[in-house]
DRENGU-936421 format. One record per residue (C-alpha): residue number from 1; x, y, z; residue in three letters. Coordinates in Angstrom, 2 decimals. Each point is the difference from the previous one (the first is absolute). Last residue first. Layout:
! residues N
n=NUM	east=X	north=Y	up=Z	res=Ala
...
***
This chain:
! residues 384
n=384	east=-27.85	north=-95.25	up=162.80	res=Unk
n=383	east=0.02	north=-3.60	up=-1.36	res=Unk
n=382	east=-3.17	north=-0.93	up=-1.87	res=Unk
n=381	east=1.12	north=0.65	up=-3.23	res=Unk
n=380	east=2.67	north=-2.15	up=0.43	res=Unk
n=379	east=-2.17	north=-3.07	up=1.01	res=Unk
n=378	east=-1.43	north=0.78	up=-3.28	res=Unk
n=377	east=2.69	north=0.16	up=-2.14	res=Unk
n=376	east=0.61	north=-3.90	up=1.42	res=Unk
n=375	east=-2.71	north=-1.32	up=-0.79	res=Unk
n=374	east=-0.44	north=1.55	up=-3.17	res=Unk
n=373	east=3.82	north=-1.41	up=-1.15	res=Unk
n=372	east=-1.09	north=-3.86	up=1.53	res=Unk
n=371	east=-3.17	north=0.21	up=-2.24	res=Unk
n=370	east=1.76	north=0.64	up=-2.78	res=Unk
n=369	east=2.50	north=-2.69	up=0.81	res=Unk
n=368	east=-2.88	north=-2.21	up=0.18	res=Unk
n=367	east=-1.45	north=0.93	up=-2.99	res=Unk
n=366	east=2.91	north=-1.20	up=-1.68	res=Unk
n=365	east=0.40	north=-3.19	up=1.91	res=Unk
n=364	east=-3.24	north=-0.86	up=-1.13	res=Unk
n=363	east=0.24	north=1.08	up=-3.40	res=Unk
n=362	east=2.50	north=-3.08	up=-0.45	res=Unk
n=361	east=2.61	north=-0.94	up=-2.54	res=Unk
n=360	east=2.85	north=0.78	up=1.95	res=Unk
n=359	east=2.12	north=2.08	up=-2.05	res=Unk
n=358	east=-2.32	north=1.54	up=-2.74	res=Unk
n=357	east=-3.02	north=0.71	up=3.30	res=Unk
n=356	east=3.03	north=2.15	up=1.85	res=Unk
n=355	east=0.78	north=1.41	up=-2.62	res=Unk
n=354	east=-3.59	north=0.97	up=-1.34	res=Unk
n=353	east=-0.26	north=1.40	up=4.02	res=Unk
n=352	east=2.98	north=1.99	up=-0.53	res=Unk
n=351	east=-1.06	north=1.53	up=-3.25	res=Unk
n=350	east=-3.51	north=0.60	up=1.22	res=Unk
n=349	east=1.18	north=2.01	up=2.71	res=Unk
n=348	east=2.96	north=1.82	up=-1.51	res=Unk
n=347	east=-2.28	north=2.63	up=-1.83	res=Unk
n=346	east=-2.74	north=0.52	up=1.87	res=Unk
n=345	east=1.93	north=-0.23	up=3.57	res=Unk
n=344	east=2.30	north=3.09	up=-1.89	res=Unk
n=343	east=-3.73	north=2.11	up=-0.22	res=Unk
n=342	east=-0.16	north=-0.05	up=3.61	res=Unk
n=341	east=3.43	north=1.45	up=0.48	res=Unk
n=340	east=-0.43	north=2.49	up=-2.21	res=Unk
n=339	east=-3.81	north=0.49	up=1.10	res=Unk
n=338	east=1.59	north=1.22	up=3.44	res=Unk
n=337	east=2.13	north=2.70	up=-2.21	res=Unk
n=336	east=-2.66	north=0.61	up=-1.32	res=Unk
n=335	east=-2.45	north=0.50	up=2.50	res=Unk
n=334	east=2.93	north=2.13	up=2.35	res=Unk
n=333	east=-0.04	north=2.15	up=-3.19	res=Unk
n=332	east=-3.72	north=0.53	up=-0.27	res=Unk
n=331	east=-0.58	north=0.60	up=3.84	res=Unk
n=330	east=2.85	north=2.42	up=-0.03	res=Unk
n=329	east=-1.74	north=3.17	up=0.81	res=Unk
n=328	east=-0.26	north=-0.69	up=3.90	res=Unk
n=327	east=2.28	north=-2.80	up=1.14	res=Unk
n=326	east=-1.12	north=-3.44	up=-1.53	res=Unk
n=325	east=-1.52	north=-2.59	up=2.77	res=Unk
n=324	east=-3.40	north=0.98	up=-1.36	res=Unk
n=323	east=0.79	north=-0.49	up=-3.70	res=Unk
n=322	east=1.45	north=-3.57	up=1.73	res=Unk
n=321	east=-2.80	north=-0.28	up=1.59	res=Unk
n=320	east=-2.45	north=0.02	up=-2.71	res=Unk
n=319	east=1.99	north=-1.62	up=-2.39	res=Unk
n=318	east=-0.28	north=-2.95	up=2.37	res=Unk
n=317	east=-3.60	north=-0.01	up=0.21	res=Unk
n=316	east=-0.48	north=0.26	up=-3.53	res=Unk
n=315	east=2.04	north=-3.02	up=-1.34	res=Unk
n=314	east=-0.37	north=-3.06	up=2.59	res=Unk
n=313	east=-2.95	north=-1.40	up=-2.48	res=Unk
n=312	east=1.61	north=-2.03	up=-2.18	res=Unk
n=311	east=1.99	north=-2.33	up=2.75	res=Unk
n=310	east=-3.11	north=0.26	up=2.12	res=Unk
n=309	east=-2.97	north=-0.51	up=-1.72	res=Unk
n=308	east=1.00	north=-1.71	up=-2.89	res=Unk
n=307	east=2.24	north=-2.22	up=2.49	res=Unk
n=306	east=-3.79	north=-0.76	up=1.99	res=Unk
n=305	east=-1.41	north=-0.12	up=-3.69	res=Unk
n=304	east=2.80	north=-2.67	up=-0.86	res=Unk
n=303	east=-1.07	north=-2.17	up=3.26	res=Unk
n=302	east=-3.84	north=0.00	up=-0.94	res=Unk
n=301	east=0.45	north=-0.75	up=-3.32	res=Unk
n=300	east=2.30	north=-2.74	up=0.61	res=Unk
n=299	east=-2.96	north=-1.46	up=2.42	res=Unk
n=298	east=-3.14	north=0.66	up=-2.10	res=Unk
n=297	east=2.28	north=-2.18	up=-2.70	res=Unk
n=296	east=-0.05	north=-2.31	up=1.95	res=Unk
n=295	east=3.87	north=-1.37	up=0.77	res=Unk
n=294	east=0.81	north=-3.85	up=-1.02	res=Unk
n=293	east=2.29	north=1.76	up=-3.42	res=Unk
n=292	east=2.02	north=1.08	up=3.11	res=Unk
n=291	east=0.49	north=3.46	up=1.63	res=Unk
n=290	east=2.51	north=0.36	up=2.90	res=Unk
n=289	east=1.78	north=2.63	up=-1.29	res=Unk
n=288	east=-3.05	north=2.17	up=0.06	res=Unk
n=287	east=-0.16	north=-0.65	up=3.33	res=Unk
n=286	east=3.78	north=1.30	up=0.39	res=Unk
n=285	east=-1.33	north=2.77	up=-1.72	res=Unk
n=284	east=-3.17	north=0.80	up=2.28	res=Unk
n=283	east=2.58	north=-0.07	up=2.80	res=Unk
n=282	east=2.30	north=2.31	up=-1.14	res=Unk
n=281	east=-2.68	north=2.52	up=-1.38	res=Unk
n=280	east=-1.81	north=-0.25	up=3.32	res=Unk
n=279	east=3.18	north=1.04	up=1.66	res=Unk
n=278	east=0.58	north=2.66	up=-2.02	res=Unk
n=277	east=-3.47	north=0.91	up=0.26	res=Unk
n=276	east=0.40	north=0.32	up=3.60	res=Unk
n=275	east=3.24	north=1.84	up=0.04	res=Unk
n=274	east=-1.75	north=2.57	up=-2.25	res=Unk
n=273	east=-2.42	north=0.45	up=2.37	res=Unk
n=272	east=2.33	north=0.66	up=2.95	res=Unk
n=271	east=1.73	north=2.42	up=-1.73	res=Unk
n=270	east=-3.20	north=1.79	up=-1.11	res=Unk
n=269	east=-1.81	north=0.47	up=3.41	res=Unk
n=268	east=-2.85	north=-2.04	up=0.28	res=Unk
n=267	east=-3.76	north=1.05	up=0.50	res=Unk
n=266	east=-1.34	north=2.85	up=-1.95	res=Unk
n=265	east=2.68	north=1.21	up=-2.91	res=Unk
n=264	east=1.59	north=-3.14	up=-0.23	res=Unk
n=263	east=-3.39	north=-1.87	up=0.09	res=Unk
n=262	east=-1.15	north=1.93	up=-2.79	res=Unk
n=261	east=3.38	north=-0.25	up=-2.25	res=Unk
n=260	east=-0.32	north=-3.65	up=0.98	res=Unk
n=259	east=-3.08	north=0.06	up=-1.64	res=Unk
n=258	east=0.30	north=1.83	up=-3.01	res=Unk
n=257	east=3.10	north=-1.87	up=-1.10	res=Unk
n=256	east=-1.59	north=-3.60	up=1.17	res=Unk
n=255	east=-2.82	north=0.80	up=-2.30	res=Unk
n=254	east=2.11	north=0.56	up=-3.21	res=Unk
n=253	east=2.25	north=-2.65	up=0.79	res=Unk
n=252	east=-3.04	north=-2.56	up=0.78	res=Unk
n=251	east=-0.72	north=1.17	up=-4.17	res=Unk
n=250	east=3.43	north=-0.80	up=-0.82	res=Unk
n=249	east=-0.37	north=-3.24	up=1.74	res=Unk
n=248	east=-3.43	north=-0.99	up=-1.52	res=Unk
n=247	east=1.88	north=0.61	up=-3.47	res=Unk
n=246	east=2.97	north=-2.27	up=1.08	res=Unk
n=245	east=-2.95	north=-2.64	up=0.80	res=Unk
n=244	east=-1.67	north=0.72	up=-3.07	res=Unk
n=243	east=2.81	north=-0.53	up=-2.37	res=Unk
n=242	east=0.98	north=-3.67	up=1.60	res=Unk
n=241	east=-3.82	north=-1.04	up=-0.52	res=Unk
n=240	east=0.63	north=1.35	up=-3.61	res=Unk
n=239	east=3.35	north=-1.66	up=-0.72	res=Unk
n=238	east=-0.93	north=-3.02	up=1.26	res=Unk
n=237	east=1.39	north=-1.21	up=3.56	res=Unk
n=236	east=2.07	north=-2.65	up=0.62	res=Unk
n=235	east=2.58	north=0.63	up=2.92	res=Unk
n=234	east=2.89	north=0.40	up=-1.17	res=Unk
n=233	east=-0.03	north=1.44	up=-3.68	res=Unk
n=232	east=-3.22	north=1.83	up=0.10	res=Unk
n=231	east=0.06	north=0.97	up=3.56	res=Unk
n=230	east=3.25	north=1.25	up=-0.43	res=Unk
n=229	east=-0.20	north=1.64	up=-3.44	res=Unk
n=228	east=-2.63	north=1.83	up=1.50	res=Unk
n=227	east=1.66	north=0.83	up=3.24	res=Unk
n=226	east=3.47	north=0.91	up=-1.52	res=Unk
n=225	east=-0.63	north=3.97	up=-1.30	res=Unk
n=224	east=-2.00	north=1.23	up=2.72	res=Unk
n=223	east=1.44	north=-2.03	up=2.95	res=Unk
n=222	east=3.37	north=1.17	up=-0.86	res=Unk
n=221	east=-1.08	north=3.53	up=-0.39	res=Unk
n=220	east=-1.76	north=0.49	up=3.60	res=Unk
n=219	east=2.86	north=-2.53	up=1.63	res=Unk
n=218	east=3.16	north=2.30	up=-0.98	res=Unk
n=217	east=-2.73	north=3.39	up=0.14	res=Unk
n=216	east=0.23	north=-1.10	up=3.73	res=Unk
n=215	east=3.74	north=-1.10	up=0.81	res=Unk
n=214	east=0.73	north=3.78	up=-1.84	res=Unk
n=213	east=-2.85	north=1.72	up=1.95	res=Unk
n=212	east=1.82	north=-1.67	up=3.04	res=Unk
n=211	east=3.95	north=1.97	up=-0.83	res=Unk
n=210	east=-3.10	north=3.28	up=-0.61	res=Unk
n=209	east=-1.59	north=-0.63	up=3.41	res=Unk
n=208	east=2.93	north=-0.51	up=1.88	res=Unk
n=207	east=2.11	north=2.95	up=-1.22	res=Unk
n=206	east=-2.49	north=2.63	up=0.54	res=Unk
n=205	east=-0.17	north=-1.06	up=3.71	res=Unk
n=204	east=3.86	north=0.28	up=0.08	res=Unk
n=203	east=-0.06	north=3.33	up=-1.75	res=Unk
n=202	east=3.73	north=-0.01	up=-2.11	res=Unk
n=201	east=-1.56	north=-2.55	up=-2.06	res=Unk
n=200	east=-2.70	north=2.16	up=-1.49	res=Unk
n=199	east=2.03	north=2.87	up=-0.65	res=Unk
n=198	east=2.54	north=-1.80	up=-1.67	res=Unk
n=197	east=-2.01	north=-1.22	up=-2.34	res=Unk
n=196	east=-1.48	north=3.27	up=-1.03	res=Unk
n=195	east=3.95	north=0.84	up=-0.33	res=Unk
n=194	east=0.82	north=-2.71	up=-1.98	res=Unk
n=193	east=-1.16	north=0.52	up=-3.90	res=Unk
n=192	east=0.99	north=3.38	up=0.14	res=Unk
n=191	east=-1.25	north=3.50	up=0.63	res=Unk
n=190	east=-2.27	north=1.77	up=3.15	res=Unk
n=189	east=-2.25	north=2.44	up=-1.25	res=Unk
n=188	east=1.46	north=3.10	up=-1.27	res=Unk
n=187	east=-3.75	north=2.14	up=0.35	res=Unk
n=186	east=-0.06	north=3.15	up=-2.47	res=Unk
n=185	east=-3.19	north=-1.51	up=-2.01	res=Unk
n=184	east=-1.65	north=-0.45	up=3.95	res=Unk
n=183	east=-3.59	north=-2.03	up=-0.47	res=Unk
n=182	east=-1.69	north=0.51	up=3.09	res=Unk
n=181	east=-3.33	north=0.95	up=-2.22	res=Unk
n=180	east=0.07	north=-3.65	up=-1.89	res=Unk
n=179	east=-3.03	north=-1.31	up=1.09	res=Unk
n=178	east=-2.20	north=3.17	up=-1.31	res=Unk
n=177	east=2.01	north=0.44	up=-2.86	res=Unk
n=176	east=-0.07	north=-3.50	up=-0.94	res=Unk
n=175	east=-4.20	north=-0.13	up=0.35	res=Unk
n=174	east=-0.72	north=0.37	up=-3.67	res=Unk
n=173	east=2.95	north=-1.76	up=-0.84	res=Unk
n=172	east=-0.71	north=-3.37	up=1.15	res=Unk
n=171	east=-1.86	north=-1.18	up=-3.07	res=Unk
n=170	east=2.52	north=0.87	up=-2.39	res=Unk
n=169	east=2.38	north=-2.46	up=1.51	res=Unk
n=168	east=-2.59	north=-2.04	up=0.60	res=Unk
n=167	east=-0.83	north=-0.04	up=-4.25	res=Unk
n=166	east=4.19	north=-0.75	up=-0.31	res=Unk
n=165	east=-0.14	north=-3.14	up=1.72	res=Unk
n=164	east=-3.20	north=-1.19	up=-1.82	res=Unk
n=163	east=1.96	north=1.04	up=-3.16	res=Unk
n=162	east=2.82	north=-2.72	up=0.77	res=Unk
n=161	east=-2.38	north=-2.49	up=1.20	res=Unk
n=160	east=-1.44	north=0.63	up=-3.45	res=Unk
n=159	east=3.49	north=-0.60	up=-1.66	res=Unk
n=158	east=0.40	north=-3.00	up=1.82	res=Unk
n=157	east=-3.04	north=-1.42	up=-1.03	res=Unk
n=156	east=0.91	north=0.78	up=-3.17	res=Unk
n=155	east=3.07	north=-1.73	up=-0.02	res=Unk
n=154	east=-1.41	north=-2.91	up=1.70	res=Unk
n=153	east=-2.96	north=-0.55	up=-3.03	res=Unk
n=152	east=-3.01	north=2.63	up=-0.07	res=Unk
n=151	east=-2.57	north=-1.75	up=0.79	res=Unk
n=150	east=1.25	north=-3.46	up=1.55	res=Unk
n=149	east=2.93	north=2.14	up=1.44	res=Unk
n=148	east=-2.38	north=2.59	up=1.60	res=Unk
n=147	east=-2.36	north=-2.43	up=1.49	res=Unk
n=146	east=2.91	north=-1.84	up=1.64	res=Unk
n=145	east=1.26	north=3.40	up=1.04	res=Unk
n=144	east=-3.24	north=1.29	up=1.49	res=Unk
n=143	east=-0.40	north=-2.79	up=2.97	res=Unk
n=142	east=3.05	north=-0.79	up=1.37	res=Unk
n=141	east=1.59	north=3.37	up=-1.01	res=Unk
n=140	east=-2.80	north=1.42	up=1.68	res=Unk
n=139	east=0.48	north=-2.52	up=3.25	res=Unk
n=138	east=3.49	north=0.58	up=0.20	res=Unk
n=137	east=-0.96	north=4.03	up=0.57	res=Unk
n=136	east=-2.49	north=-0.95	up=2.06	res=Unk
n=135	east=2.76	north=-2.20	up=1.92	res=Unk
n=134	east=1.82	north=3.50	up=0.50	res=Unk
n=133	east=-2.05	north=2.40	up=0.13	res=Unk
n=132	east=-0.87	north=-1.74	up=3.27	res=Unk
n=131	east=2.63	north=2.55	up=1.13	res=Unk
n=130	east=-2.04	north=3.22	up=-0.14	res=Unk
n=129	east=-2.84	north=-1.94	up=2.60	res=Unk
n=128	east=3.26	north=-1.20	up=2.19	res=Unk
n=127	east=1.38	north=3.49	up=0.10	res=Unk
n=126	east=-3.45	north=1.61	up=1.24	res=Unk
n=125	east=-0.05	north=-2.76	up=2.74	res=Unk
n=124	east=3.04	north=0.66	up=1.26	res=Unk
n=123	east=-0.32	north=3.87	up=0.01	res=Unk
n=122	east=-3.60	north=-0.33	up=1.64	res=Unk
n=121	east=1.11	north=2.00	up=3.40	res=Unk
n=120	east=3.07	north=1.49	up=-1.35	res=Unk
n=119	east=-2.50	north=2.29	up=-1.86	res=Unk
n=118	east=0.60	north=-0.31	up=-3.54	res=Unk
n=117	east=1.13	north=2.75	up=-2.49	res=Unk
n=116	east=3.58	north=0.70	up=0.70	res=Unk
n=115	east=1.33	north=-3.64	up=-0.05	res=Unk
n=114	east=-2.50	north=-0.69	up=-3.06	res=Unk
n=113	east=2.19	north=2.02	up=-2.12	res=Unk
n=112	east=3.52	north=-1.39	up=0.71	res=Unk
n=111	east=-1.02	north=-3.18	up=0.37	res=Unk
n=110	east=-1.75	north=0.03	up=-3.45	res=Unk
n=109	east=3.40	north=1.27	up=-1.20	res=Unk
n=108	east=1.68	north=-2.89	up=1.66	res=Unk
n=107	east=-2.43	north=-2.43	up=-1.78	res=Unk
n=106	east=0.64	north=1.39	up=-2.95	res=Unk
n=105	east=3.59	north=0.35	up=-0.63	res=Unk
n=104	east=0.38	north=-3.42	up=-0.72	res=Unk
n=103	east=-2.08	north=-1.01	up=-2.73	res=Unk
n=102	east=0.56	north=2.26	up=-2.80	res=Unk
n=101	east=3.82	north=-0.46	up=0.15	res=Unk
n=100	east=-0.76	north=-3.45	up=0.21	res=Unk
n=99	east=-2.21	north=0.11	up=-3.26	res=Unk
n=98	east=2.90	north=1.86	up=-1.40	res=Unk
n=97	east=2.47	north=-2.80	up=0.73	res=Unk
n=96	east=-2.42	north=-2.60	up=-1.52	res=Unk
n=95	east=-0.34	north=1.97	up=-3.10	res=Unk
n=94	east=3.53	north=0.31	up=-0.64	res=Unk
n=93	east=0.02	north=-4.09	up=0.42	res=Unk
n=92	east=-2.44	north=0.11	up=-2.86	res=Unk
n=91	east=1.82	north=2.38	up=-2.23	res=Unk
n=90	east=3.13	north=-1.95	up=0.46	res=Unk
n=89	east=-2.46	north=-3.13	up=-1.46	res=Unk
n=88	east=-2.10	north=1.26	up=-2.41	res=Unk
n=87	east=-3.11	north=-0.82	up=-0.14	res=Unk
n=86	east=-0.92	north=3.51	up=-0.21	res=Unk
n=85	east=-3.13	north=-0.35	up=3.14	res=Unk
n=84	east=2.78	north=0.00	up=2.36	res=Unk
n=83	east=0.61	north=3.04	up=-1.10	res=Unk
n=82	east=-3.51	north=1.34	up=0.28	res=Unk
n=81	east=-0.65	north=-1.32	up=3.41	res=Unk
n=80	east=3.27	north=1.87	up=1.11	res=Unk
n=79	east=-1.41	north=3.35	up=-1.20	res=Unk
n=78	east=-3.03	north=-0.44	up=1.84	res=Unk
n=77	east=1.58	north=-0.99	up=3.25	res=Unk
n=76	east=2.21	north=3.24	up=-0.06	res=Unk
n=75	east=-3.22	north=2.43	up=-1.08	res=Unk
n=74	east=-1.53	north=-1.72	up=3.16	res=Unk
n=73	east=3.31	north=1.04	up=1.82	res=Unk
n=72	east=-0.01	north=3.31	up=-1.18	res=Unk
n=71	east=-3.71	north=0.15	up=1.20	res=Unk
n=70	east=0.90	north=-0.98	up=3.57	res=Unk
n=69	east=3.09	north=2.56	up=-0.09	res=Unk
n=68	east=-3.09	north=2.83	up=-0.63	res=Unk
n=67	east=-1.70	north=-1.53	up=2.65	res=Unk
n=66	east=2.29	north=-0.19	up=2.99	res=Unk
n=65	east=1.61	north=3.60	up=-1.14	res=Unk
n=64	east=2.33	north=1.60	up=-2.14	res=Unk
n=63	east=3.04	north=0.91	up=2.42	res=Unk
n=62	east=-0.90	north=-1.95	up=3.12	res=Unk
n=61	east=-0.77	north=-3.31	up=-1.83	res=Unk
n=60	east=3.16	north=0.08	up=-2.25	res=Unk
n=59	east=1.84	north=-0.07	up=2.73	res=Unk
n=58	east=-1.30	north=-2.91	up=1.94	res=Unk
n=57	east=-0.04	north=-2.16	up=-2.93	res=Unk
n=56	east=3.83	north=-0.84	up=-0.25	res=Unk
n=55	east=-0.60	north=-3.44	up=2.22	res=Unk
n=54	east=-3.33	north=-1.12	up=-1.74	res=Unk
n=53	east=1.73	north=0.76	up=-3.69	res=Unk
n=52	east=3.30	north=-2.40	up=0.70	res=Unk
n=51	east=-2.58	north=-2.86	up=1.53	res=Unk
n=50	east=-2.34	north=-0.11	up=-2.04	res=Unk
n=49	east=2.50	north=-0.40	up=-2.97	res=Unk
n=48	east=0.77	north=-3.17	up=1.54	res=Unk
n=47	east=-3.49	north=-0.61	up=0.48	res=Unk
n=46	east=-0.43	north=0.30	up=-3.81	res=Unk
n=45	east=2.86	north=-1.56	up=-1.11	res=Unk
n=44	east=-0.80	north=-3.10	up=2.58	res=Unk
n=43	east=-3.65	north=-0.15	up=-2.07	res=Unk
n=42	east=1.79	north=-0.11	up=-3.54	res=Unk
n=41	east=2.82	north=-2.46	up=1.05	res=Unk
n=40	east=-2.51	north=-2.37	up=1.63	res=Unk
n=39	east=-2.64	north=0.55	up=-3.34	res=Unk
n=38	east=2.86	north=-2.04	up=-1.37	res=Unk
n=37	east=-1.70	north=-3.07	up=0.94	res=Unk
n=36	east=-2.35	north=0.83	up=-3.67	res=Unk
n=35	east=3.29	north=-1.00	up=-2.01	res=Unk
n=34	east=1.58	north=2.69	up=-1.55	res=Unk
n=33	east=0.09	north=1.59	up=-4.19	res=Unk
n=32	east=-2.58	north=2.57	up=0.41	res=Unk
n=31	east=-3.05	north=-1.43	up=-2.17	res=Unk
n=30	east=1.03	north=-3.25	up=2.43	res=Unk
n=29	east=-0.79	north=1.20	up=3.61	res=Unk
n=28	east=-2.96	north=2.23	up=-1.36	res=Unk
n=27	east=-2.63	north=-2.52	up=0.29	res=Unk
n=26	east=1.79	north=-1.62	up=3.45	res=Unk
n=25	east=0.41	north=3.81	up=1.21	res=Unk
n=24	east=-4.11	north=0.66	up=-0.22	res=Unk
n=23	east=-0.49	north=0.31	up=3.76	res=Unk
n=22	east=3.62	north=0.30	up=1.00	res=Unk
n=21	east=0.12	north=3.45	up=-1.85	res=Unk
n=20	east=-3.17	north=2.01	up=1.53	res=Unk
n=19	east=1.07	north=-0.47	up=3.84	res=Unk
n=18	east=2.53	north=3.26	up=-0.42	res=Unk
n=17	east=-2.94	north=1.90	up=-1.98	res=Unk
n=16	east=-2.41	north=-1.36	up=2.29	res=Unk
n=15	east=1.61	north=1.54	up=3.09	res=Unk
n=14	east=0.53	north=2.93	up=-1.55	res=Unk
n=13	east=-3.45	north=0.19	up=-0.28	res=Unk
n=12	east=-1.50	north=-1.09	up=3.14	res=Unk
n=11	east=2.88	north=2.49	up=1.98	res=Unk
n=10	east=-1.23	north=3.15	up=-1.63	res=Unk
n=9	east=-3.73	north=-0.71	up=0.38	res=Unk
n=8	east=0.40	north=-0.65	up=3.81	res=Unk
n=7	east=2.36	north=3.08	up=0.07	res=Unk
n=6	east=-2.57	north=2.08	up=-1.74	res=Unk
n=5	east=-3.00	north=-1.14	up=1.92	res=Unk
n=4	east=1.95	north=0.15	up=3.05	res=Unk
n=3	east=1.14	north=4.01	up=-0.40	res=Unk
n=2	east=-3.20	north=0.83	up=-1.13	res=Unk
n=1	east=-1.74	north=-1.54	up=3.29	res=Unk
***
């Protein structure tokens, strides 16, 4: 129960320290010398980063410990809140790389931990419930940052999510020891960027699920950062209407991670579930496609809760098998080199679909192609 409480804690917050930039970048945009669309850059940085620290975590995790590298990361996410909170522009795009740094390693360290403390018979669901740290996370940086700014203005908002991060970090220690006991100072993990990579592809079954995590976290980011401006722009919608149907996604994202990690644990193997949401994904974003300003609004909300529910909340069962997929001892590594791959749909997904949407014009086509991607990573999912 430690173990999740931490992890759950751990994930919320770094979570709103990556999530804490978009929400006041259009006030900061011009005290820092860039136009408010350059929160792109920023948030590609920051997967990018992702990417580099999820792959070289595995080490790290067996010589100080889940916990200890959980707090390092916290301290990481802290420190790049307060440079972007200089203003200054190279100090800025520093702070994006740390907040990646920050970010990456943690879900593989969670991996790592709750691998050895959950019985395989509630594994999935016990992911699932540490991964809705996730949209909480979005939702406190939703929520606290807009109160924040208005208080304190966007640099000190970003210097209290900055202190939040650190107040965890002190939080957790009490129970580090504890957590961390298989912590090995003499281990030599495993070095470079490539070889948790490597280890994933090599294991065919390994190798599906992370090349579909990639299709997956394509669609979960695109739909989270083009739906608003897509109802808005497209099909109508105020600002506020369009704001609570994104917000009753996130919250289906929430429920759909603790249920499917129920039903993945009780009635439906994992491989077959995650076809299932891929498919529902597809299909619920070719719908999506087919919204017109004629569309009740009951009606769009319904279809972007069912791609809420699916396409944000695919996280915690797969990081469940692939930690249980992961020879014995490596469940951190395998997770980041899995979250590697994962974390590269983040940062070419939206880029691809805003190409797509620059040369043709049309969302539709854009969400299409997304939808053709899940479809497709989730007939390979299926195979044996």
């Amino acid at each position: 129960m430690f173990a999740l409480i931490a992890t759950l804690a751990i994930q919320a917050l770094v979570s709103m320290a990556v999530l804490t930039p978009p929400v006041f970048a259009a006030l900061a945009a011009p005290e820092i010398g860039v136009t408010a669309n350059g929160i792109g850059v920023y948030t590609s940085l920051v997967y990018a980063a992702a990417c580099l620290s999820a792959a070289v975590s595995g080490g790290p995790i067996r010589r100080h410990g889940a916990i200890r590298l959980s707090q390092a990361c916290l301290v990481a996410c802290a420190l790049g809140l307060a440079l972007t909170a200089s203003a200054n522009l190279a100090l800025v795009l520093a702070g994006a790389a740390l907040l990646g740094l920050g970010y990456g390693p943690v879900t593989p360290a969670s991996s790592h931990l709750l691998i050895r403390q959950t019985p395989p018979a509630r594994r999935a669901l016990v992911f699932s419930i540490k991964q809705t740290g996730v949209p909480v996370g979005g939702a406190l940086a939703g929520i606290l940052v807009p109160a924040l700014v208005l208080a304190l203005g966007w640099k000190g908002a970003a210097l209290a999510g900055a202190v939040l991060s650190v107040v965890v970090a002190l939080a957790v220690e009490p129970v580090r020891r504890e957590l961390d006991s298989d912590a090995d100072p003499s281990a030599r993990g495993e070095r470079g960027v490539l070889v948790a990579i490597r280890l994933v592809l090599a294991s065919p079954a390994l190798r599906r699920l992370a090349l579909a995590s990639l299709a997956f976290s394509a669609m979960q980011l695109c739909f989270s950062a083009f739906v608003v401006t897509f109802l808005i722009e497209r099909v109508g919608l105020d600002l506020v209407t369009a704001g609570a149907v994104l917000a009753a996604a996130q919250v289906a994202a929430i429920g759909g991670r603790i249920l499917w990690g129920w039903v993945a644990d009780r009635f439906l193997p994992t491989r077959q579930l995650l076809c299932l949401l891929g498919l529902v994904m597809a299909a619920s974003a070719t719908a999506l496609s087919a919204v017109t300003a004629s569309w009740p609004v009951a009606a769009i909300a319904a279809v972007t809760v069912l791609l809420g529910a699916s396409g944000l909340g695919w996280n915690g069962i797969y990081l469940a098998e692939v930690a249980a997929l992961a020879p014995p001892g490596k469940a951190g590594l395998v997770t980041g080199g899995a979250l590697s791959l994962t974390f590269l749909g983040i940062v070419i997904g939206p880029a691809l679909f805003s190409a797509v949407i620059g040369a043709s014009g049309s969302y539709r086509l854009a969400f299409l192609a997304a939808a053709c991607f899940a479809a497709i990573a989730a007939v390979a999912v299926w195979r044996r």
